[in-house]
Biopython code that builds the backbone (N, CA, C, O; Angstrom):
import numpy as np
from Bio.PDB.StructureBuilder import StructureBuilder

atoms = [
    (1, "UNK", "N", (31.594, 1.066, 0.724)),
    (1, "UNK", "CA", (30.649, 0.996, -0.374)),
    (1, "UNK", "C", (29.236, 1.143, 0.186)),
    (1, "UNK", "O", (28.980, 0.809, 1.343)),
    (2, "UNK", "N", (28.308, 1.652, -0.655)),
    (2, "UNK", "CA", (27.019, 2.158, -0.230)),
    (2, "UNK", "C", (26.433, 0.885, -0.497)),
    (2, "UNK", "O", (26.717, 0.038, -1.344)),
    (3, "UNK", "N", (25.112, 0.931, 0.847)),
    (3, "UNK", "CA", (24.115, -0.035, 0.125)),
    (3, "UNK", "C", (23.252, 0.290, -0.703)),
    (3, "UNK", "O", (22.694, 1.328, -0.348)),
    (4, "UNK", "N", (22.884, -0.102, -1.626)),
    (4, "UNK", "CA", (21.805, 0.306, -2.631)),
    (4, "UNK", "C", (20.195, -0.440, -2.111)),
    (4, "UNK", "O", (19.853, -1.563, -1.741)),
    (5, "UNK", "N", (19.639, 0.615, -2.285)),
    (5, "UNK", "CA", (17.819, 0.735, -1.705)),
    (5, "UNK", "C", (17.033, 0.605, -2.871)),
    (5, "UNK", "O", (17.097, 1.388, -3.818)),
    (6, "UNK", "N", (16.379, -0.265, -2.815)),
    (6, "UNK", "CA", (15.519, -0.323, -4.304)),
    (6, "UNK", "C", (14.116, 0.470, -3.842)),
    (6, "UNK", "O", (13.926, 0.353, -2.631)),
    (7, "UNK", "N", (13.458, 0.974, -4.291)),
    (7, "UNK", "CA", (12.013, 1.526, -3.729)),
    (7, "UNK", "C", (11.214, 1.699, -5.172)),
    (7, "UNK", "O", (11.548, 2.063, -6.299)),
    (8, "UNK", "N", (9.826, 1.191, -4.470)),
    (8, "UNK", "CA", (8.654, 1.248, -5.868)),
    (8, "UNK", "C", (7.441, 1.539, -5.366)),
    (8, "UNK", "O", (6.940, 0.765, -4.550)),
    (9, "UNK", "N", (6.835, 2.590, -5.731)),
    (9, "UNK", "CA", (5.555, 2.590, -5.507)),
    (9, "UNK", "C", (4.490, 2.098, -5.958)),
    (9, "UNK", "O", (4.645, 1.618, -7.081)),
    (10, "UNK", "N", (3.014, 1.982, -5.368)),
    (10, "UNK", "CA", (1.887, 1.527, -5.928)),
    (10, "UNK", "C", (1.034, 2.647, -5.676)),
    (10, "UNK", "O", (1.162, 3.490, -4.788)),
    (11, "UNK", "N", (0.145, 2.562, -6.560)),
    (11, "UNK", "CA", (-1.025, 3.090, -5.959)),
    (11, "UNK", "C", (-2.510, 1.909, -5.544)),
    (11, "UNK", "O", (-2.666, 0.724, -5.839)),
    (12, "UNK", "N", (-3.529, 3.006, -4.650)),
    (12, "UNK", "CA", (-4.363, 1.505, -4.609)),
    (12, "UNK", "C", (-5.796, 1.872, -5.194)),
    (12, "UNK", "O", (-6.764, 1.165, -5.477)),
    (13, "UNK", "N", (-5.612, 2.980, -5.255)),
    (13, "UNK", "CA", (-7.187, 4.048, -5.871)),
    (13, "UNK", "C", (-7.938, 2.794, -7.041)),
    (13, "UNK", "O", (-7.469, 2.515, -8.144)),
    (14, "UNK", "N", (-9.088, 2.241, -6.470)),
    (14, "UNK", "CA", (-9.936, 1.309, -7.132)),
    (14, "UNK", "C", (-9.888, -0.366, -6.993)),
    (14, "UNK", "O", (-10.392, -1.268, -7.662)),
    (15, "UNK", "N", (-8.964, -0.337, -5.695)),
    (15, "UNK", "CA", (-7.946, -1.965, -5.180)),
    (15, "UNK", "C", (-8.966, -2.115, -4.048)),
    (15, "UNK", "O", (-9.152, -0.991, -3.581)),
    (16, "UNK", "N", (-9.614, -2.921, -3.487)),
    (16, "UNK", "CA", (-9.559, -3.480, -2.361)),
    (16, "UNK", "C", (-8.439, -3.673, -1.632)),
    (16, "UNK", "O", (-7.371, -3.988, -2.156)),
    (17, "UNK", "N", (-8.599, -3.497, -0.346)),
    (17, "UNK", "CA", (-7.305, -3.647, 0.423)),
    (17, "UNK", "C", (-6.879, -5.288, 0.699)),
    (17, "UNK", "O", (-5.794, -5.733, 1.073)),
    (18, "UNK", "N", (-8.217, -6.052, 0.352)),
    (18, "UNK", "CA", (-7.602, -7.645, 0.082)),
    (18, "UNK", "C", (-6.737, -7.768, -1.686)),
    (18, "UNK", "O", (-6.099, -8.709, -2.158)),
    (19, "UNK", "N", (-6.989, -6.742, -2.144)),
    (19, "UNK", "CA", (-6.472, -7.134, -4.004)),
    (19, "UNK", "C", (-5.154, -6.727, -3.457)),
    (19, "UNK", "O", (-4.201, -7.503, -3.528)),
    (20, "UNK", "N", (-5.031, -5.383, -2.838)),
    (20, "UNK", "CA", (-3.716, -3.957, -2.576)),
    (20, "UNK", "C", (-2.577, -5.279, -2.389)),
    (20, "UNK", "O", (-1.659, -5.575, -3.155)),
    (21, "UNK", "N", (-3.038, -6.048, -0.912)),
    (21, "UNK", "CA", (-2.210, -6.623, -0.184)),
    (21, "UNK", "C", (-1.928, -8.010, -0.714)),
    (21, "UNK", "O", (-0.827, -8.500, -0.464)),
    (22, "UNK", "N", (-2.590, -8.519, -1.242)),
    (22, "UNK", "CA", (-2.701, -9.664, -2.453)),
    (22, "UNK", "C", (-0.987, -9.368, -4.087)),
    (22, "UNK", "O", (-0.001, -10.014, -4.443)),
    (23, "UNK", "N", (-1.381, -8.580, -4.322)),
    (23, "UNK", "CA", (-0.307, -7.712, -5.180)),
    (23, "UNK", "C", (0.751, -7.727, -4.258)),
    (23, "UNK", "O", (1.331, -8.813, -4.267)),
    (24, "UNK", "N", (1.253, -6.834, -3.391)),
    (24, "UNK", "CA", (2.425, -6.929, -2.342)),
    (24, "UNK", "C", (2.698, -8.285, -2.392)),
    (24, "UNK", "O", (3.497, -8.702, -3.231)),
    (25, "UNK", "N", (2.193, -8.973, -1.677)),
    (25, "UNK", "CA", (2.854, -10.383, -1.466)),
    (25, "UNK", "C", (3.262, -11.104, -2.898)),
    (25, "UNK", "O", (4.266, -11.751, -3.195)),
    (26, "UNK", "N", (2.289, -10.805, -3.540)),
    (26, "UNK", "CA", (2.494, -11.950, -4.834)),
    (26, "UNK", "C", (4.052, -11.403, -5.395)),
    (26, "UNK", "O", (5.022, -12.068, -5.758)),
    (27, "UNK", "N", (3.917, -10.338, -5.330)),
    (27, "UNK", "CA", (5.382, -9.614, -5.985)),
    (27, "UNK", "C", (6.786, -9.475, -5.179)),
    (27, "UNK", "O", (7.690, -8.681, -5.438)),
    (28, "UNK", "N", (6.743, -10.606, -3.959)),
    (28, "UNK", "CA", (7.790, -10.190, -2.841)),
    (28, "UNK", "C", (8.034, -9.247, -1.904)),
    (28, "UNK", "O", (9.055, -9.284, -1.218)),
    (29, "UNK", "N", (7.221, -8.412, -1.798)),
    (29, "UNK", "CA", (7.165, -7.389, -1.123)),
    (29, "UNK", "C", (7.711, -7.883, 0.885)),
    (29, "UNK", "O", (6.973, -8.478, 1.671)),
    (30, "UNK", "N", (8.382, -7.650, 1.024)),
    (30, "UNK", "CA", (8.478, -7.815, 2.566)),
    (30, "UNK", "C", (8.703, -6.402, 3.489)),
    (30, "UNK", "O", (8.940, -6.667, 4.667)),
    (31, "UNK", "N", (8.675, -5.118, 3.206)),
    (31, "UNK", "CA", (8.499, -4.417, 3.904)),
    (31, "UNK", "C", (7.897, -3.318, 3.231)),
    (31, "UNK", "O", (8.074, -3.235, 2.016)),
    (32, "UNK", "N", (6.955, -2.133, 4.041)),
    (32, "UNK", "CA", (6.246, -1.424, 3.415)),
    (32, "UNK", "C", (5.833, 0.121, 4.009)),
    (32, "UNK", "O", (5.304, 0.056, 5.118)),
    (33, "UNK", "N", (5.955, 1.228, 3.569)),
    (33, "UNK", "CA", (6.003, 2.195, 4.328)),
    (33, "UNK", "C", (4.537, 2.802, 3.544)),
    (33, "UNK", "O", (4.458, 2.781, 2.316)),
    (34, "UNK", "N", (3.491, 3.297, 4.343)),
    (34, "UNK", "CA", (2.449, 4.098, 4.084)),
    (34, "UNK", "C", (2.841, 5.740, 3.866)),
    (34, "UNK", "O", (3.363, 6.391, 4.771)),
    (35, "UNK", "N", (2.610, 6.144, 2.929)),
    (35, "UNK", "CA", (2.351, 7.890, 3.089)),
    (35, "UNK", "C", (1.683, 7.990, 2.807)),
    (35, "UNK", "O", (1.173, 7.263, 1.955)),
    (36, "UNK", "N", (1.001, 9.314, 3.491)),
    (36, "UNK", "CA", (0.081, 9.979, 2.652)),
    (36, "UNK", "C", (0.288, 11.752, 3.153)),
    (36, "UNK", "O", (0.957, 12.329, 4.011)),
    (37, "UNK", "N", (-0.641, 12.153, 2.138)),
    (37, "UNK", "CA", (-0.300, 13.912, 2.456)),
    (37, "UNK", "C", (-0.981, 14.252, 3.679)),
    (37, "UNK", "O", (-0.606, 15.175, 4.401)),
    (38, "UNK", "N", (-2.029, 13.482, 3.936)),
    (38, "UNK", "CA", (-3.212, 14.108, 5.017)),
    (38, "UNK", "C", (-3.647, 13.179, 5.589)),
    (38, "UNK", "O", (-3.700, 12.162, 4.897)),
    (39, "UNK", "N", (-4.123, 13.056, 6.964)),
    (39, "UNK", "CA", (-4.772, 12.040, 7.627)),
    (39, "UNK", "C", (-5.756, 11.834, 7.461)),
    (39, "UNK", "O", (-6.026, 10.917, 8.236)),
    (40, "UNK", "N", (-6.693, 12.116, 6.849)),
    (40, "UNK", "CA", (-7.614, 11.447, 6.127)),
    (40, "UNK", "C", (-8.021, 10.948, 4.476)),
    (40, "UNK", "O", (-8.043, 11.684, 3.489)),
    (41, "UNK", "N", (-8.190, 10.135, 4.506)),
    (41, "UNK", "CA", (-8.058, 9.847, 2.556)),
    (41, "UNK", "C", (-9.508, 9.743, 2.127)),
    (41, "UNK", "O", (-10.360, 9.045, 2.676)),
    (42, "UNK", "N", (-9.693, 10.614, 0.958)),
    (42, "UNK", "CA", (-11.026, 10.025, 0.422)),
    (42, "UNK", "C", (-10.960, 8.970, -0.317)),
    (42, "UNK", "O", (-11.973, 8.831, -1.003)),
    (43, "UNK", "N", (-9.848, 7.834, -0.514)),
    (43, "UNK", "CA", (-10.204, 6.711, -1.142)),
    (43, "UNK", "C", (-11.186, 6.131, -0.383)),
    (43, "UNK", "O", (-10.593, 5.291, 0.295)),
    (44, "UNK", "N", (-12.710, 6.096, -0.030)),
    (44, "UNK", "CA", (-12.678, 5.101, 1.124)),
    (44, "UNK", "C", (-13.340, 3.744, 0.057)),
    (44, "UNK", "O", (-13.988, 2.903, 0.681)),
    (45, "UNK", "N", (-13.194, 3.508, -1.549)),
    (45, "UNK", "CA", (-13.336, 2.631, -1.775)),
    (45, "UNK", "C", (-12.305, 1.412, -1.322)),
    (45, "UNK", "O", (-12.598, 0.225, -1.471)),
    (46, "UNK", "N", (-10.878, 1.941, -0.666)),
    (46, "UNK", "CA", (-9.829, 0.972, -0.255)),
    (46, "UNK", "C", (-10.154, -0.004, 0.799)),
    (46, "UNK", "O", (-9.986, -1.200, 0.561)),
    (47, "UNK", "N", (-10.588, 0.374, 1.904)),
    (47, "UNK", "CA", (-10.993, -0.625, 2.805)),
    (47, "UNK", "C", (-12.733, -0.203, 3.441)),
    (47, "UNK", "O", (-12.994, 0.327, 4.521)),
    (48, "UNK", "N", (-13.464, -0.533, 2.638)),
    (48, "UNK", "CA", (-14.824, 0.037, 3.210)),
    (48, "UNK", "C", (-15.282, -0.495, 4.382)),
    (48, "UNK", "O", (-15.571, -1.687, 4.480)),
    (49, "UNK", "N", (-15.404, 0.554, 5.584)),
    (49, "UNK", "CA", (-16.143, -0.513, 6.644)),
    (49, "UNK", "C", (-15.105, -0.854, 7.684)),
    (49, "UNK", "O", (-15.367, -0.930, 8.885)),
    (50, "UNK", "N", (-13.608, -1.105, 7.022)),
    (50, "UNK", "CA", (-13.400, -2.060, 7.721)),
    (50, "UNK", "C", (-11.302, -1.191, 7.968)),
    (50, "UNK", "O", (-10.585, -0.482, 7.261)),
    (51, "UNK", "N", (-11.181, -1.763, 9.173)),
    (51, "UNK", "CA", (-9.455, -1.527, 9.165)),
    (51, "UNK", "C", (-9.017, -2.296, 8.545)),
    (51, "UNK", "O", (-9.410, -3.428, 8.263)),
    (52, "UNK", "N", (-7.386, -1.261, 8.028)),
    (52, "UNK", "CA", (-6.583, -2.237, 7.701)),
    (52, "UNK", "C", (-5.620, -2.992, 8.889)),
    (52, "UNK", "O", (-5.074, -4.029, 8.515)),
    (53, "UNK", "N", (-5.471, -2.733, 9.720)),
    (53, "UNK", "CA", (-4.494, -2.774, 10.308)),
    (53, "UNK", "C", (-5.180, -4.251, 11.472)),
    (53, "UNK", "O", (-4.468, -4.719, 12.360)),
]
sb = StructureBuilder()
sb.init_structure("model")
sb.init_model(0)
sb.init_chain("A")
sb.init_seg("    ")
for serial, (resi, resn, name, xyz) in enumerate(atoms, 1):
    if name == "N":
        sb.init_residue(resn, " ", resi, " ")
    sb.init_atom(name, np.array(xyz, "f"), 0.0, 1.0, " ", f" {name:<3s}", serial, name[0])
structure = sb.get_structure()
């Protein structure tokens, strides 16, 4: 029998990356995969200034 994978996306366009990551947790989130199309993003309202990592 297969395991079943649940997957959900967010977006964060207008989130602070303290709100983004605030949301994740509050909702259970325990693991998390980043994409994006291009290595650079013009959101830079997401983390201004500052890493996420």
């Amino acid at each position: 029998m297969a395991n079943i994978i649940e997957l959900f996306t967010i977006g964060f366009a207008g989130k602070s990356a303290e709100r983004f990551f605030t949301l994740l947790m509050e909702n259970g989130v325990r693991r998390g995969i980043f994409f994006a199309a291009g290595a650079i993003s013009g959101k830079k309202m997401f983390a201004p200034g500052k890493s996420m990592l």
